[in-house]
N, C-alpha and C positions, 0 to 999 in steps of 0.2 A: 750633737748635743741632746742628752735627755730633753721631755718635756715637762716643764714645770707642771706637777699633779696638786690639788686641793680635792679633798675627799671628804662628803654630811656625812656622816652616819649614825645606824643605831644597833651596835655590836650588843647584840644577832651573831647563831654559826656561821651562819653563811657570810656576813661582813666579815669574818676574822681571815673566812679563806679567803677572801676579798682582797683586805688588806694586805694579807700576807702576799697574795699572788703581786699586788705593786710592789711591795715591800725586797722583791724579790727578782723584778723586771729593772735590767739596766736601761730600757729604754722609757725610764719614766722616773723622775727625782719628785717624793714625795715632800711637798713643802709646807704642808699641814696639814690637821685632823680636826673636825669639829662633828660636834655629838647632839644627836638632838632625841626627845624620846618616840618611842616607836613600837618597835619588838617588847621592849620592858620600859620600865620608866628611866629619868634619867639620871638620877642617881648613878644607876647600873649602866648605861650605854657609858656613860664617862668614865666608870672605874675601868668598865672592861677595855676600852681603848689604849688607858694610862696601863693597863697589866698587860697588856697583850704586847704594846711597846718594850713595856721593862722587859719580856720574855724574851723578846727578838734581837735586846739589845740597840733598840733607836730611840732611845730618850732625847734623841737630836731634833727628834719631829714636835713639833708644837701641838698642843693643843687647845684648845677652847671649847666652853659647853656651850649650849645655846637654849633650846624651845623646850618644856616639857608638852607644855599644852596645846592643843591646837590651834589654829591660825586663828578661827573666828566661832568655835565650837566645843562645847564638851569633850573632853576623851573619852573614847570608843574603843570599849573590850569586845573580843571577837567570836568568846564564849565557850570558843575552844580550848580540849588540853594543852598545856603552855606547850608552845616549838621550842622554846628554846632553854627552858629550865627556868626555875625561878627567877635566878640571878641573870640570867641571860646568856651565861656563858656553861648551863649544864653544870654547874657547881664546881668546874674544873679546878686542879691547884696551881694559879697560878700566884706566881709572887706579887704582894700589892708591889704598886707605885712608888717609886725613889720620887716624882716630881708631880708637880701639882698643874690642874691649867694653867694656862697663861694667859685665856681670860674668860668670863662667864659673860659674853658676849660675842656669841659666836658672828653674827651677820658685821659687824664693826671687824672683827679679826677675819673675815674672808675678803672687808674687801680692802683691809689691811693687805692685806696678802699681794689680792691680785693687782693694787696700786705700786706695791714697793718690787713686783718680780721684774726681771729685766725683758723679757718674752711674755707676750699672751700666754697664759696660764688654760691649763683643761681644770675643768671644775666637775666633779662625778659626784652625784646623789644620789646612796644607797638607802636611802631612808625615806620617811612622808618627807616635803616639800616644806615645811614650817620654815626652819631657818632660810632657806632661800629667797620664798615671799616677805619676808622681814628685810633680807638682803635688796630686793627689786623694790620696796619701799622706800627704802632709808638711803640706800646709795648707788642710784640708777645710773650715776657717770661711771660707775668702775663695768655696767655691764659690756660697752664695748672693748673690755680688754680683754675679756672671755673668750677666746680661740673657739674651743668647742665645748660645750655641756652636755652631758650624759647621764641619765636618771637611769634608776632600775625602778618601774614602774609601769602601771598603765597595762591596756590590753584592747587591742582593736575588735577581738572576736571571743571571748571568755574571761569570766573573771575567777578570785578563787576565794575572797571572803563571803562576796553575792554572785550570781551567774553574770552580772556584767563588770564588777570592781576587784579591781585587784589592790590586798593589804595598804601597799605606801600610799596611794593616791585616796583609798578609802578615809584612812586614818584621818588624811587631813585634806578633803577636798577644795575646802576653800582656798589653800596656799597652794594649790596644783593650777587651781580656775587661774587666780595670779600670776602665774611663775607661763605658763603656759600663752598667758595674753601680753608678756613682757616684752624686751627686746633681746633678750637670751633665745636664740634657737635652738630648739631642746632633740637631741636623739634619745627618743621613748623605745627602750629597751626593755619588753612588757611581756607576760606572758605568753605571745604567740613565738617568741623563739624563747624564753629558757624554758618551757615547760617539752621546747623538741628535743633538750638534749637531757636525757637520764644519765647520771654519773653513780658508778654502781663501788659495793664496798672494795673491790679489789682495786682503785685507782687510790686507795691508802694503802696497803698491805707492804708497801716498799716502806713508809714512814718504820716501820715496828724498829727498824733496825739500826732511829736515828735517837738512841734517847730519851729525854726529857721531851724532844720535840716530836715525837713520833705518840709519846703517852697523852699528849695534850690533844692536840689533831684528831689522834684515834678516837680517845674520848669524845670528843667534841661532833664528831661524823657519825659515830654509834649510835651516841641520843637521838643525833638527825634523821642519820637511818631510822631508828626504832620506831618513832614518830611518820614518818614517812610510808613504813610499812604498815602501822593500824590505819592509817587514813586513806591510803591509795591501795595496800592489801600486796606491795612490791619492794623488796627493800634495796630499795633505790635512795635517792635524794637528788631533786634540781637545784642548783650551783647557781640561784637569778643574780646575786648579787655580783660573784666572780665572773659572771659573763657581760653585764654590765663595764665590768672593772676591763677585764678582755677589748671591747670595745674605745676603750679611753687608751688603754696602752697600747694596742694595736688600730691603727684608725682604718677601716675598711675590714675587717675582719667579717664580719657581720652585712650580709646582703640589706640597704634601707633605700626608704622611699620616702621622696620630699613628698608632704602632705600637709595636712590641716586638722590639730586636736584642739578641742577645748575639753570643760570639763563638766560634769551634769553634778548638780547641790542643791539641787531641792526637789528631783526625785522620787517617788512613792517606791518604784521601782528598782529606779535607775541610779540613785545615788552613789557618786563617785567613781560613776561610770568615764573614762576617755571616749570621747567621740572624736573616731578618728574621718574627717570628710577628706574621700579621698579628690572628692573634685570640686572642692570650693566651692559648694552652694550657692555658700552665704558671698564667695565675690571677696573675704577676708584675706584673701595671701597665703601662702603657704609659710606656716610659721616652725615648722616642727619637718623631723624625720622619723619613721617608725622603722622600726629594724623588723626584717621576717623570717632571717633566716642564720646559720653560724654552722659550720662544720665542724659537730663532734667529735670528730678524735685528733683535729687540728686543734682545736679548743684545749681537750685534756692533754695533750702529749706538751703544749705551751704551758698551760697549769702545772703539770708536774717540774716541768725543768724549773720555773721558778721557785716552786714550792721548793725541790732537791737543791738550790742555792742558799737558802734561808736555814736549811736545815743542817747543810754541811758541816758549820762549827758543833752538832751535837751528835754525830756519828761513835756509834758505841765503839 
């Protein structure tokens, strides 16, 4: 039996490979989509989930919008050239939306979800933490039906908006501090393993040949790349999101270690920092797993086969 998938996000390049890579794994039935803002605002993370569906041909999957704003905070620009294009999605064409959310209440429609699935549900957070801590708020009986949660966040030893934070947890630390002190045990999927694995442009060069869905994709990795290359000076791109997603669809993919995070919010420094104790200091429990490691070309050779399923109906 698939595993029932619920998926935050803030489509972002990298969430669309994300997506697509579940979208695309027979070992995971995607049971919903909910959008929260992040990468761009969310206006934009909501169209581009509803467009990336219509693309794929799953308007079967649900969605819901949720959080623009942060948990307990102003929104925070990063200052940097955009990642991800105006619109979020590099201005690609794709086709709007045949259907509309199904609700602009996402934390209500997640734990819709994971109350009405017949199986503990996996619940993956590719985005800041906003809708979740609103989730651990508002409806803290659905969290023991949560199998396992999986965030793309966080970093025990580097950050990449400040030297110790990494973007999702940055964005919204207070709903990380939250989500992180709940009764959801979180595997923090952070930048000490996706930044190990570089995905270079020849792991699209198979797409050219599929299409519609090969023009979209390419585009979409290009900008990434482009961007990738003025900032890092390498035209590469790390895949956090889709390694994240890896992890949810694959369980054990990824080397982790039960530990101890919370989350630093008030900072001079440190803000948004994960503080990962690996030896319980403070005597709290270990509440969290941090991921250290994931084998790259196991990683991409699974990527591609799903990707190359998704893509099949548009083979030129």
């Amino acid at each position: 039996m698939p595993i029932s998938l619920l998926i935050d996000t803030d489509p972002g390049l990298d969430d669309a490979i994300a997506i697509a890579l579940a979208l695309g794994s027979p070992e995971v039935d995607v049971i919903g989509i909910s959008t929260v803002g992040g990468n761009t605002n969310l206006a934009n993370t909501t169209r581009n989930a509803l467009r990336l569906l219509e693309f794929l041909n799953r308007t079967d999957i649900p969605v819901a919008s949720g959080h623009d704003e942060p948990y307990a905070r102003a929104k925070q620009e990063t200052g940097n050239p955009p990642v991800h294009g105006t619109d979020g999605f590099a201005s690609v064409d794709l086709p709007e939306p045949s259907t509309q959310v199904v609700s602009t209440d996402a934390p209500a429609f997640l734990a819709q979800k994971i109350r009405e699935a017949k199986d503990p549900v996996t619940l993956v957070a590719i985005g800041p933490l906003t809708n979740i801590a609103h989730l651990v708020d508002r409806f803290p009986e659905v969290l023991p039906l949560v199998d396992r949660f999986i965030i793309m966040g966080g970093a025990a030893q580097t950050g990449n908006v400040t030297p110790v934070a990494e973007f999702n947890i940055w964005h919204d630390p207070e709903a990380a501090k939250v989500v992180f002190n709940s009764a959801l045990k979180t595997v923090m999927v952070g930048l000490d393993v996706t930044h190990s694995v570089k995905t270079y442009e020849t792991e699209w060069e198979w797409m050219n040949a599929f299409g519609k869905f090969g023009e979209v994709f390419v585009q979409m990795m290009t900008y990434y790349t482009d961007f990738y290359s003025q900032f890092y000076g390498e035209r590469m791109t790390h895949q956090h999101d889709a390694l994240a997603m890896a992890e949810a669809i694959w369980p054990g993919i990824m080397v982790l270690q039960e530990t101890t995070i919370d989350v630093e919010t008030k900072g001079e420094l440190t803000d948004g920092m994960t503080v990962v104790d690996q030896r319980d200091r403070k005597g709290r429990g270990r509440n969290s797993w941090v991921a250290w490691e994931i084998d790259g070309n196991e990683f991409h050779a699974r990527l591609g086969q799903a990707l190359r399923r998704l893509a099949a109906p548009f083979e030129s």
